[in-house]
Backbone bond lengths (Angstrom), bond angles and torsions (degrees), N, CA, C in turn:
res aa  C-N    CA-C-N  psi(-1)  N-CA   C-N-CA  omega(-1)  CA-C   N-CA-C  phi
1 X - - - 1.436 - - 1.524 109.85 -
2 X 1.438 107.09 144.40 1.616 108.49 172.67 1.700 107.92 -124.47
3 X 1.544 92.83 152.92 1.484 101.12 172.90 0.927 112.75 -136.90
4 X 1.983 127.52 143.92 1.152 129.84 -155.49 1.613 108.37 -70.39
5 X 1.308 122.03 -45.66 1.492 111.85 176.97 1.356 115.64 -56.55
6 X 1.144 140.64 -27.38 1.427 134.77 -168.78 1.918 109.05 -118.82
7 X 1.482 113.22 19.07 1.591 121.14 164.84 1.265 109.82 -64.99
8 X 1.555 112.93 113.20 1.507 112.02 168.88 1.701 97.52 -146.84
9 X 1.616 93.91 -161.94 1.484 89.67 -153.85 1.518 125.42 -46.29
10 X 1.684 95.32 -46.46 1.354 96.55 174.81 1.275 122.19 -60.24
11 X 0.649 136.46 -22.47 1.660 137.64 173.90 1.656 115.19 -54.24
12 X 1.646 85.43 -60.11 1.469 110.88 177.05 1.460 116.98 -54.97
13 X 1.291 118.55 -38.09 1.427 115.09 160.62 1.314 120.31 -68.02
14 X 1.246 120.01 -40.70 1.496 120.95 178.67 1.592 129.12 -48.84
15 X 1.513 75.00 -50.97 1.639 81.77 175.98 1.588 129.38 -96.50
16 X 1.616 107.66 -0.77 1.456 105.47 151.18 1.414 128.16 -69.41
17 X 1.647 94.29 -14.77 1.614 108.39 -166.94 2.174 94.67 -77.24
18 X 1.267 110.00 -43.58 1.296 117.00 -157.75 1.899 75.54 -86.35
19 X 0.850 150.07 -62.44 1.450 130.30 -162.81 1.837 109.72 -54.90
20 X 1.620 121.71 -49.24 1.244 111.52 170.63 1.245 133.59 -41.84
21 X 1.847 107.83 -38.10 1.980 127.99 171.93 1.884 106.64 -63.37
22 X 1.496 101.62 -2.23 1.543 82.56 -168.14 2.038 109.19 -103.80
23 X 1.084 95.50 11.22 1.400 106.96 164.24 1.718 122.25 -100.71
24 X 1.393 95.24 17.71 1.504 98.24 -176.74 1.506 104.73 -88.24
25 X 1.563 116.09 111.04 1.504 111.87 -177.97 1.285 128.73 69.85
26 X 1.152 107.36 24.58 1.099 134.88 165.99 1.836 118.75 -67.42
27 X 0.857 127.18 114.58 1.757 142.94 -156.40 1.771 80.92 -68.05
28 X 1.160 134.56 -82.84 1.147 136.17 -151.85 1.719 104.39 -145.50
29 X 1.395 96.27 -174.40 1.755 94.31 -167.35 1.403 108.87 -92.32
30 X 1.726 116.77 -15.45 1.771 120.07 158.49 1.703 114.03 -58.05
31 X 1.433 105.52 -23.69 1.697 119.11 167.25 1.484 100.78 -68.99
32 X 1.194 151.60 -80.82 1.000 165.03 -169.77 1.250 101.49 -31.71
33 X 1.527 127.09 -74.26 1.228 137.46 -132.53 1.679 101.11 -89.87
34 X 2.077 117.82 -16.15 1.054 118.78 -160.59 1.914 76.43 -96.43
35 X 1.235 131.56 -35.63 1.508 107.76 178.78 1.293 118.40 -68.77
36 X 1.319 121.89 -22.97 1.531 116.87 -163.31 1.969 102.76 -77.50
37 X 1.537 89.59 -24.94 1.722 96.95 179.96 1.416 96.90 -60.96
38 X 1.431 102.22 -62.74 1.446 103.01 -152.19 1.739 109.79 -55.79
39 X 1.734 114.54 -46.35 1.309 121.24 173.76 1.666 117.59 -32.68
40 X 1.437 101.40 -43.43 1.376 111.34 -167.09 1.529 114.07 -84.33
41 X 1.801 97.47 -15.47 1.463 100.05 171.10 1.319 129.10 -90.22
42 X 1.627 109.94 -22.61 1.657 112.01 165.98 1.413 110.22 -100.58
43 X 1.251 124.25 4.22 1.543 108.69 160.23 1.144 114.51 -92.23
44 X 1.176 150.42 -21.04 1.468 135.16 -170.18 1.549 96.44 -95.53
45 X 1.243 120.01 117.02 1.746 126.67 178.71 1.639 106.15 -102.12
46 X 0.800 102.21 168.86 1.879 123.53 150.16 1.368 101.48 -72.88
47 X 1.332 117.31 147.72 1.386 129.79 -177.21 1.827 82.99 -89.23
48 X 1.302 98.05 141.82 1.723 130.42 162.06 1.794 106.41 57.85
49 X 1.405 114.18 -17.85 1.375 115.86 159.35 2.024 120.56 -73.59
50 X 1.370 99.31 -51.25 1.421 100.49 173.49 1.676 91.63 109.16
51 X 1.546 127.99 -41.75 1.515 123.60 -171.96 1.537 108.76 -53.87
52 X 1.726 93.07 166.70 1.393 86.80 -178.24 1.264 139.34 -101.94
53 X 1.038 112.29 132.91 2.309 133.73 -166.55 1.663 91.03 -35.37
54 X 1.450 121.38 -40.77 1.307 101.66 -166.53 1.634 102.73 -118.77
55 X 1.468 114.51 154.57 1.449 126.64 -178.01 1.385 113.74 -82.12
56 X 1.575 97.57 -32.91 1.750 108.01 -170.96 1.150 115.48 -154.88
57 X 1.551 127.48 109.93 1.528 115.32 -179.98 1.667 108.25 -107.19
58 X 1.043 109.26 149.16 1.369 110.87 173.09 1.410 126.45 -169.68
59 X 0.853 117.78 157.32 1.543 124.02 -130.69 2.037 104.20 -132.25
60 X 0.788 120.10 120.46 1.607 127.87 -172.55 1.347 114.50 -141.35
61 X 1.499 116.73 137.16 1.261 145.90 -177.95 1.912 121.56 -110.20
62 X 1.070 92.36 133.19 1.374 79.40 -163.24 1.663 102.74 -123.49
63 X 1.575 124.37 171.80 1.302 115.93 -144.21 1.703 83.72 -159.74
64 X 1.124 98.37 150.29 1.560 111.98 174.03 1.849 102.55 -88.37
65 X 1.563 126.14 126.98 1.101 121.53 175.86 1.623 132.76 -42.00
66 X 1.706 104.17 -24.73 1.314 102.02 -167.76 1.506 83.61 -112.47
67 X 1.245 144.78 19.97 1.439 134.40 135.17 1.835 118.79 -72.80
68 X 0.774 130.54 14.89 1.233 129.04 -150.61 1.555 101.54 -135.24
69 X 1.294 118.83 140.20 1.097 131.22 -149.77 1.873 111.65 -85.24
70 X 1.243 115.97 130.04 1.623 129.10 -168.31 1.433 106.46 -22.06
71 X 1.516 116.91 -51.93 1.352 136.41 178.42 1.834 115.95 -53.18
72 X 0.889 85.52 -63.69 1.791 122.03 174.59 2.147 95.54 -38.82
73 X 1.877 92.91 -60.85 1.580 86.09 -170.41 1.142 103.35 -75.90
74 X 1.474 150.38 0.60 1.122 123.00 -156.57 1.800 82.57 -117.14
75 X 0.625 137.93 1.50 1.554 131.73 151.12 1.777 112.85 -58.00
């Protein structure tokens, strides 16, 4: 578990290390992106409660407009 007052390096390595393992076999990148939320949502706790540091994690991808599909732009 991590907590925001006491995040330092080691941490910071740790848990880049456990976010890189979470694309292993992963079906697609909506697979990916729903573990990295979730990872990021049960690791960061409240100190001595255990609940979780964050209310809402979420995760966004972003796309150049004229990459994006006819349908897509006309939304």
């Amino acid at each position: 578990m991590y907590h925001f007052p006491s995040f330092h390096l080691g941490d910071m390595t740790a848990c880049s290390a456990a976010l890189r393992r979470l694309g292993i076999g992963a079906a697609d990148l909506q697979d990916v992106a729903g573990r990295v939320v979730r990872h990021l949502f049960e690791s960061f706790t409240r100190l001595g409660t255990g609940e979780p540091a964050c209310v809402l994690v979420r995760l966004f991808k972003t796309i150049r407009y004229d990459r994006l599909a006819p349908e897509l732009q006309r939304l």
